[in-house]
Steps between C-alpha positions, in 0.01 A plus 500: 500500500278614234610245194385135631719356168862355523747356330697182650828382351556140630755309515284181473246363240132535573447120473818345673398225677652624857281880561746771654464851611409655179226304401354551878573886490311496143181280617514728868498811272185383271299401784569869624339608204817573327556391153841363438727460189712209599826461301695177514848466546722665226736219557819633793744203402585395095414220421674164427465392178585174600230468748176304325297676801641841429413466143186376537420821715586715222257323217233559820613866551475572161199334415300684763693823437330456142184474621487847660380563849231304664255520766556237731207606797292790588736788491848375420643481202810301343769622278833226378786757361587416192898544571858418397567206709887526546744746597319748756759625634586705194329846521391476130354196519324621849427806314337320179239263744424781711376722189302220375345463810435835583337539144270206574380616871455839327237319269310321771462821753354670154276229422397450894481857611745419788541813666872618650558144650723447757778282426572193697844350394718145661764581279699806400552484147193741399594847512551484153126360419348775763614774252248718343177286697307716697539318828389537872784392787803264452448229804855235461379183725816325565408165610828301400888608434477399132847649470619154662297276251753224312485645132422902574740758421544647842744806414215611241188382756597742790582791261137490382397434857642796648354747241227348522472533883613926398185472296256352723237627696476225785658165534414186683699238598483191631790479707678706773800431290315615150371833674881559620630463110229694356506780807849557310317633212144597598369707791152366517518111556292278717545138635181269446586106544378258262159387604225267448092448394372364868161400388663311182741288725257537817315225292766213642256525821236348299358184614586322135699195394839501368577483174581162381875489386539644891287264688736202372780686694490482917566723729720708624519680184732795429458725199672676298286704250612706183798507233755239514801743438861433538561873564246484769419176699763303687476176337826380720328571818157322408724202411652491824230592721266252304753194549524605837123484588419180286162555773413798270312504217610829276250581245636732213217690257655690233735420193854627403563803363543564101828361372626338848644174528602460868658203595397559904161473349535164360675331796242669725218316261647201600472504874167270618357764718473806291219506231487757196167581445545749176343845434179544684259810402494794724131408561603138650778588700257540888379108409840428499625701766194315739754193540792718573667447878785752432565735196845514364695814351832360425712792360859519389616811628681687213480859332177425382295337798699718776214769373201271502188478648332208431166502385389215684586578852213644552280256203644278735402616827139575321462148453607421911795354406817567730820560299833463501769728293858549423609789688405744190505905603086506570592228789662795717142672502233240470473192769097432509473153407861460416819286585826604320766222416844570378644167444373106440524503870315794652282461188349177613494615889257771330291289321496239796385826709212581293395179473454492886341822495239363198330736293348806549115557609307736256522803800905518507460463113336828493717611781832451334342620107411812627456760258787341297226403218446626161199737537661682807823541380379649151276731702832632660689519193197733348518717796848542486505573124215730516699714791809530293300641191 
């Protein structure tokens, strides 16, 4: 490809607290010499008005989308929409935040010379904001079925999606069942599986002490790292398979997700062997992970999560931690380092089976990574996108 610019609409803020695919794809592109225009999420869902959270997001949106875009490292930069918060699903509305935002990327490409940059999108609703820029390829990198998201307009979501997919040069998914629903619409799309930085959680083999809030907390511990969402973890079967195993110590880091109150949360919080530990930075998360026995991905399996692949199967496995998962879709075609449970019952036989097993040594580490990290899958996805050009 000639341009090294792009454009990347996210579906995520720059700075929220739990780092996803697009702000990986955006640092993997910079340090490739690309620079990147990253564009925070135009908001998929309205929002409630009686959510403090929710309103609080907007007064941040809106202050940053005031302050124009920023440089946040070498070679990225980062631009908050200024948007109509409610009522996407109506095409004026759509059509309205799509011109302003097309008016404001036109601006920035002026002011930065960015030449014909490809466009990197998460989310459909952009054709609109493409018109008139003078742009390299369309690349759609489906990594979750938003569709299925509590709140999103899912009639309007996968009539965007599919012209988008007509539209698109390549897409990438992150499923076997997300290439089969865009394959519908698109005859250029590639499966990549979610992956993870093996020197960053590689660092859990470091001869260190634990961090103090863990070292109060004996062994065996089981984890369960990232969001604590009602739509996604199985807070019934952590009860269950926690009061079962009162042995167990089950260490939670993360918080709830914006607006939640889950009642399977609270009674869970209550249980003397499982310990919330809170958000802990992206940076922190290998100490942690050093004092794990067995890794934990506790899905609910639903619309949404049938889809999934969970980013920290292979942070996980990174880290030599042996895991145990719900029977989610990726379970049919990964098994290195993995048990899969599909009840309180065969859940704990997993974890009692890993435990046996103990963790893994730093050569089946690299073993069962493989080229499933950031750098090599980004260098496929560039080779693929330059071959379809």
């Amino acid at each position: 490809m000639s341009s090294k610019d792009v454009i990347i609409f996210s579906t995520a803020d720059w700075d929220t607290p739990y780092w996803t695919n697009k702000q990986h794809t955006a640092k993997q592109l910079a340090q490739k010499g690309y620079r990147v225009l990253y564009i925070e999420s135009v908001g998929l869902r309205s929002p409630n008005l009686g959510s403090g959270r929710d309103l609080s997001r907007i007064q941040r949106r809106l202050k940053r989308g005031l302050q124009g875009v920023r440089q946040v490292e070498e070679g990225i930069w980062v631009l908050s929409p200024l948007v109509i918060p409610f009522k996407h699903q109506h095409s004026l509305i759509r059509a309205f935040n799509q011109g302003l935002l097309r008016r404001t990327i036109h601006r920035f490409l002026q002011r930065k010379s960015f030449k014909a940059p490809m466009a990197w999108t998460y989310h459909p609703f952009i054709l609109e904001t493409l018109k008139g820029l003078k742009l390299g390829p369309l690349v759609y990198h489906c990594v979750d079925d938003l569709s299925a998201i509590p709140g999103i307009d899912a009639e309007s979501f996968n009539r965007e999606e599919q012209r988008l997919l007509g539209n698109a040069k390549v897409a990438f998914t992150t499923s076997p069942a997300l290439q089969e629903k865009c394959a519908a619409h698109c005859s250029n799309v590639h499966y990549f599986p979610n992956v993870a930085d093996l020197c960053h959680f590689n660092q859990a083999f470091d001869k260190a002490p634990l961090p103090e809030d863990l070292q109060a907390i004996p062994e065996p511990r089981v984890y369960y790292i990232g969001v604590l969402s009602d739509f996604k973890v199985d807070f019934q079967l952590l009860i269950e398979v926690a009061e079962n195993r009162p042995h167990l110590n089950f260490v939670l880091i993360g918080e709830e997700r914006e607006g939640q109150t889950s009642p399977l949360v609270e009674r869970l919080r209550t249980l003397p062997n499982v310990h919330f530990l809170g958000y802990r930075p992206y940076e922190a998360l290998p100490s942690y992970l050093r004092g794990a026995n067995v890794a934990l991905l506790p899905t609910l399996i639903n619309e949404y999560t049938k889809a999934m692949f969970p980013m920290k199967y292979f942070e996980y496995l990174a880290a030599g931690v042996p895991v145990v998962s719900t029977p989610l879709d990726f379970t049919r075609y990964n098994q290195a380092g993995l048990k899969v449970g599909a009840d309180a019952a065969s859940f704990e036989k997993a974890i009692d089976q890993q435990l046996e097993r103990g963790k893994l040594t730093a050569n089946e580490t690299v073993d069962f990574v493989g080229e499933n990290t950031w750098g090599a899958r980004m260098d496929n996805m560039l080779k693929i996108v330059a071959s379809a050009i």
